[in-house]
Residue, then its C-alpha position, 0 to 999 in steps of 0.5 A: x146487734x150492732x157493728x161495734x158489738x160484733x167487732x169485739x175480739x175478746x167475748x163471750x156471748x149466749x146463743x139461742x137455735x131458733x125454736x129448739x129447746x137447746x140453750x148454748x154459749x160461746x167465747x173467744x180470747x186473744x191478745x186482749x184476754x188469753x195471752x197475757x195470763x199465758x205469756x207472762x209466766x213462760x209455761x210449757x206449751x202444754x201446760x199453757x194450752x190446759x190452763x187456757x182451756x181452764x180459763x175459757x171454761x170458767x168463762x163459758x161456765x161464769x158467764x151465767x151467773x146472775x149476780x156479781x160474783x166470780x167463778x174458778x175451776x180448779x184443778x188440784x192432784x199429786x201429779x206433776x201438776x198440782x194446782x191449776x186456776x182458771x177464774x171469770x168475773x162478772x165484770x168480764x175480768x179473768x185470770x189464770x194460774x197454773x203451779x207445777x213440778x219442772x222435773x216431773x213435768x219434763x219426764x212426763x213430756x218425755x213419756x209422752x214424747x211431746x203429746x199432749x198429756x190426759x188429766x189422770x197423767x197431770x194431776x194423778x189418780x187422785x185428782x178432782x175437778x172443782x167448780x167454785x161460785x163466789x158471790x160478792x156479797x160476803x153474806x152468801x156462802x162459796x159453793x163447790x162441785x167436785x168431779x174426779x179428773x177421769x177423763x181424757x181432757x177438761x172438757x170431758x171432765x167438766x161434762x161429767x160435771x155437769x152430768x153428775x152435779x148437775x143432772x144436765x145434759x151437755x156439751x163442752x167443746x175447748x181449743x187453745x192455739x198459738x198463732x205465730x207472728x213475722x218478728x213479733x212473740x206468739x199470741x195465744x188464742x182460745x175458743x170455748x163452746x157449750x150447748x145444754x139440752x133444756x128439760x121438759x116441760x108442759x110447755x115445751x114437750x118431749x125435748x130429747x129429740x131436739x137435743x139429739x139433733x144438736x148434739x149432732x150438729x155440735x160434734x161436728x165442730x172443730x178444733x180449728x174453727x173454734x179457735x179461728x181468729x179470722x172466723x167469726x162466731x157468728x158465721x160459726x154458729x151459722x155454719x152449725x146451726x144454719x138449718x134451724x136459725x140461730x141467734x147470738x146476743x150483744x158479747x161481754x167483752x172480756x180482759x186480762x184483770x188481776x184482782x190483786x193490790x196492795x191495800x187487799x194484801x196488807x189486809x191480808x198481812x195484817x191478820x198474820x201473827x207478828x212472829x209469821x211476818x218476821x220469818x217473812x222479812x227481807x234484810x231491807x226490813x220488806x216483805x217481798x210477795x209476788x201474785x201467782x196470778x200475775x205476776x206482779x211484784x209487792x215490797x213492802x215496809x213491814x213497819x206499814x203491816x205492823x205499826x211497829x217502825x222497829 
């Protein structure tokens, strides 16, 4: 691999342990990917910190498709939260969003006395956890798999994911920081990390002995080093996996890409009942929309929606 891959701050990668049948994938973001989704909307910190995780696993999960497309988790329930988005593209672009009640948010913080709050506190007893594929191609159905938000983290959450609709043994392991700068705002850091065991086969043999010891060697990991800037991943995967070997392939490099634009949302528009628009319409005679995901604002004419310049 050369130098320049390597030096990309914003990834993510597949790794393989020499011989062992255990395929993993890492990701790191920053100011390039992360931080921005997280900034501009001015979360609370915990809040911030879940859907950055939200975001870095819809990458390590997106990042195996094999066709063009995009891939959510979607958090949804009836408690304080009740919407978070984390999305990862094909082409490397990803975005998040997160919605919330403010009042109940700051009781819950209060409870928790500023820790960190677990999903059922979140989203309630009755939230779920859904994994969502989007091909391009508009031909192909979305698929969805839901998994109730039991656990104590998303992490946990996604591994039962993959336990119960996938049948998967694997491993999930998610950091989100906030790294301080001398005069300058924060920036949001993330770091994401998996590993699956891979089935037996004639081939291959019994492979539970090699999943056992990788599980080992990944519960090892630290929060610390996963998000860790300054530690690059492949001296973090050589620091687990030294003993067997451990290969990583050239990065995808990731950014901070909204899909939103204006030609898409006057389609959007347009496929609304002239009566909804007008309920919709600003004094100016616009239509005022702002995209959750970025915040971006819209104004627009509704005489352009409509055709009707009255």
């Amino acid at each position: 691999m050369s130098d320049a891959a390597y030096a990309v701050t914003d990834f993510v990668t597949n790794f393989q342990i020499v011989d062992r049948p255990v395929r993993g994938r890492a990701v790191r973001m920053g100011q390039g990917s992360l931080s921005g989704i997280l900034r501009r909307h001015d979360y609370p910190t915990n809040l911030a910190r879940i859907l950055g995780e939200a975001v870095t696993l819809a990458t390590l999960v997106g990042a195996s498709l094999k066709f063009n497309g995009r891939l959510l988790v979607q958090a949804e329930g009836d408690g304080p939260v009740s919407m978070l988005v984390g999305e990862y593209r094909t082409d490397g672009g990803v975005r998040g969003y997160a919605r919330f009640d403010p009042e109940a948010w700051a009781h819950l913080d209060k409870v928790n006395k500023g820790a960190a709050p677990h999903m059922p506190q979140l989203f309630g007893p009755n939230g779920r956890l859904g994994l969502i594929i989007i091909q391009d191609n508009p031909a192909v159905q979305p698929y969805q798999g839901i998994v109730p938000l039991e656990k104590g983290t998303l992490s946990e959450c996604a591994e039962d994911y993959f336990a119960m609709s996938e049948q998967v043994p694997t491993r999930i392991k998610l950091s989100v920081a906030e790294l301080d700068r001398k005069g300058e705002p924060g920036v949001w850091v993330s770091g994401g990390m998996m590993v699956q065991k891979i089935a037996n086969d004639d081939a291959r043999g019994d492979t539970d002995d090699a999943w056992r010891e990788a599980d080992a060697l990944f519960a090892t990991l630290t929060d610390a080093e996963l998000a860790d800037p300054d530690l690059p991943m492949q001296d973090l995967l050589f620091r687990l996996f030294h003993e067997r070997g451990v290969t990583m392939e050239t990065p995808q490099a990731l950014d901070d890409r909204c899909t939103c634009n204006q030609e898409r949302l006057m389609e959007t528009l347009r496929q609304m009942p002239d009566a909804s628009l007008q309920e919709m319409v600003e004094p100016d005679g616009t239509l005022a929309i702002d995209c959750q995901f970025c915040n971006r604002h819209y104004s627009i004419p509704i005489s352009d929606v409509t055709g009707n310049p009255n």
